[in-house]
Each structure stands twice: as structure tokens, then as C-alpha cells.
C-alpha positions in Angstrom: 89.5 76.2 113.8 92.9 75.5 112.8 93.6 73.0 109.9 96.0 70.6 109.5 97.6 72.4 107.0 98.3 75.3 108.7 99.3 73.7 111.3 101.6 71.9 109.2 103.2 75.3 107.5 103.6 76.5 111.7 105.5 73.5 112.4 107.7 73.7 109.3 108.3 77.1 109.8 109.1 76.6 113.7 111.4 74.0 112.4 113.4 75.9 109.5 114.1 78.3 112.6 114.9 76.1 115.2 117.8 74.7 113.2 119.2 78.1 112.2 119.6 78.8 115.5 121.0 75.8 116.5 123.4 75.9 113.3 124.2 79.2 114.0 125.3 78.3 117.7 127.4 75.8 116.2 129.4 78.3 114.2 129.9 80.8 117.0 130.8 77.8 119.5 133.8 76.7 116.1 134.6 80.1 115.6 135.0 80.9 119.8 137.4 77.5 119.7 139.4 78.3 116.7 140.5 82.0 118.0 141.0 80.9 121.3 144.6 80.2 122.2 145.5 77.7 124.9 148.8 76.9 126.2 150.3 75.2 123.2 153.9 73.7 122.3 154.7 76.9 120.6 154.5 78.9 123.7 157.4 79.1 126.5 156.7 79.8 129.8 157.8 82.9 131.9 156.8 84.0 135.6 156.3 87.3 137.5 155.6 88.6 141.0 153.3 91.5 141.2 151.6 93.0 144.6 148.2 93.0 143.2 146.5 91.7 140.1 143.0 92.7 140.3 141.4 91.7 137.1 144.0 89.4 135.5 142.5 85.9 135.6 143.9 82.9 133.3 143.5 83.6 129.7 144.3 87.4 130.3 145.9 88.9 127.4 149.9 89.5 127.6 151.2 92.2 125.4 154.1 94.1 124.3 153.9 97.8 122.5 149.9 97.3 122.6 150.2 93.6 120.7 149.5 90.1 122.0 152.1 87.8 122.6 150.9 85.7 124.8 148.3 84.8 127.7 148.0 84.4 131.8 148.5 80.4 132.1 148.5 80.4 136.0 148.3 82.7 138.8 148.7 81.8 142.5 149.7 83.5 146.0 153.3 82.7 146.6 154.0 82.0 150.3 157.5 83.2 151.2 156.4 86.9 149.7 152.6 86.9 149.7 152.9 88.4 146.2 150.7 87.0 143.5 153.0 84.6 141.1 151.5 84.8 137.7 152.9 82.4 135.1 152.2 83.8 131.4 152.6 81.4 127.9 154.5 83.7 125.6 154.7 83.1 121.7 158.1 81.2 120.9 159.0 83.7 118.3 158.5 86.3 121.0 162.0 86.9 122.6 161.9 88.6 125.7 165.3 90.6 126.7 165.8 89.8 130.5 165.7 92.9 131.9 162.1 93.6 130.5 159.9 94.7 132.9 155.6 94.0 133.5 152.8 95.7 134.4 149.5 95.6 135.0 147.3 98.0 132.8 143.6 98.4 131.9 142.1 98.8 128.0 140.6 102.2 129.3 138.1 102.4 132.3 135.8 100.2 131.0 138.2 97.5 129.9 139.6 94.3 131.4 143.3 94.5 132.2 145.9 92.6 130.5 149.6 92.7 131.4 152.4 95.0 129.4 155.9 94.0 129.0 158.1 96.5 128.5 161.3 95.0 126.5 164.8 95.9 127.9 168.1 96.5 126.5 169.6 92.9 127.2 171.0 90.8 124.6 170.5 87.8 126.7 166.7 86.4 126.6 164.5 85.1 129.0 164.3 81.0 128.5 161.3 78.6 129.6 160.5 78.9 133.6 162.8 81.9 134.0 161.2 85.1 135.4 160.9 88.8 135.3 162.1 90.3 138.1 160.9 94.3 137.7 156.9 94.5 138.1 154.4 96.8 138.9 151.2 95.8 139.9 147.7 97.2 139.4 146.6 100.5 140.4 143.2 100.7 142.4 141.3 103.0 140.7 138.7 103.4 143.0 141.4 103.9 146.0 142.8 107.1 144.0 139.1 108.4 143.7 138.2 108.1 147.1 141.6 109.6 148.2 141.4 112.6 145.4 137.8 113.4 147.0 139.0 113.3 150.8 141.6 115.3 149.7 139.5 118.0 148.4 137.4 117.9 151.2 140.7 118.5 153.7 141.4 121.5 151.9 138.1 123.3 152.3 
């Protein structure tokens, strides 16, 4: 039989490890917040059309020479081209030469994909709303597989 006062030290113990948990949730939820970066009043604005962005959702990174400078804000299908319009926040002390050109890259095969920028030799910048007009979409990895393995198999 179980007496009250182990059943006491059970509860207090089941306690003392409830709220480390809980505070422990608290400080991942404050630390997930404080690193994230939403569209703030320090970013400007800049748009691209791509043929395919296959893993670039909102909050993708945006970066130039492997650093971020910025993150996917929007992304929809525009209707005259049927391209997909992405529109990216970029860092204000980011300037972007206007003949800088974007693509879509992967971390490695495992990784998400994030978008390059590759700065041109302009001295004239890219300004809020304006967009880059040389892009290269993503590359379907699993297309070139299946196409390298057919091709093998034509051969024979």
C-alpha cells in the first residue's frame, strides 16, 4: 500500500518536471520568434519570374555569395506568362546592382532550396518593387535521374 507520503514525493516530483518542460517550451517558442525574421521596415522589396520553384515557399532564405540577405515574402503564378512571381524582402543595406541575376539552388541533396543572387556590374541599384529580369529556375533532380538511367539503357 502506498502512503501519503510517497505519494506526495510522486506528485512533487511529477510537478518539478512538468514545469521544466513547460518552461523549457517557452524558451525554444522566445528563441524561435526572436531569430525569425519577418518582413520588417528595414527590408525593400524586389520581384522575380522563374519557370519553376519547387521547394521555395515563403520564408525561404535569399542569399548572395552563400549569405542571407533576405527572405521569400510572396510567391504567386502570374497570368500573362504562367511563370511563378516570387516577391523576396531584401536587407536595406543590401544593394542589389540591376543587372544581378537569381537562381534557384538546393543546400546539397538533402537540403531545402533557397534562392542565389548573383550581383552584376551595374552602378545603378535595384529600388523597392523593381525586379530582376535574368532567372533561372529550379532544376528537377529527379527528371535528370530518370533521363540519365533511360539514357543508359538506349545505349545498351
Amino acid at each position: 500500500m502506498v502512503t501519503w507520503r510517497e505519494e506526495m514525493k510522486s506528485n512533487t516530483f511529477e510537478a518539478i518536471v512538468g514545469a521544466f518542460v513547460i518552461i523549457l517550451s517557452l524558451v525554444f517558442l522566445f528563441y524561435g520568434f526572436s531569430t525569425m525574421k519577418l518582413q520588417n521596415s528595414d527590408n525593400y522589396n524586389i520581384s522575380a519570374l522563374f519557370n519553376r520553384i519547387d521547394g521555395i515557399k515563403i520564408g525561404s532564405d535569399i542569399r548572395m555569395s552563400g549569405i542571407k540577405i533576405g527572405t521569400v515574402a510572396n510567391q504567386e503564378l502570374d497570368n500573362s506568362s504562367f511563370e511563378a512571381k516570387v516577391l523576396m524582402s531584401i536587407d536595406s543595406k543590401i544593394l542589389i546592382p540591376e543587372d544581378s541575376s537569381a537562381k534557384i539552388t538546393s543546400d546539397g541533396l538533402l537540403g531545402g532550396n533557397y534562392i542565389s543572387i548573383e550581383p552584376g556590374g551595374s552602378d545603378i541599384y535595384l529600388l523597392n518593387n523593381e525586379e530582376i529580369f535574368f532567372t533561372q529556375g529550379s532544376v528537377d533532380l529527379i527528371g535528370l535521374v530518370g533521363e540519365a538511367l533511360f539514357s543508359v539503357e538506349d545505349e545498351k
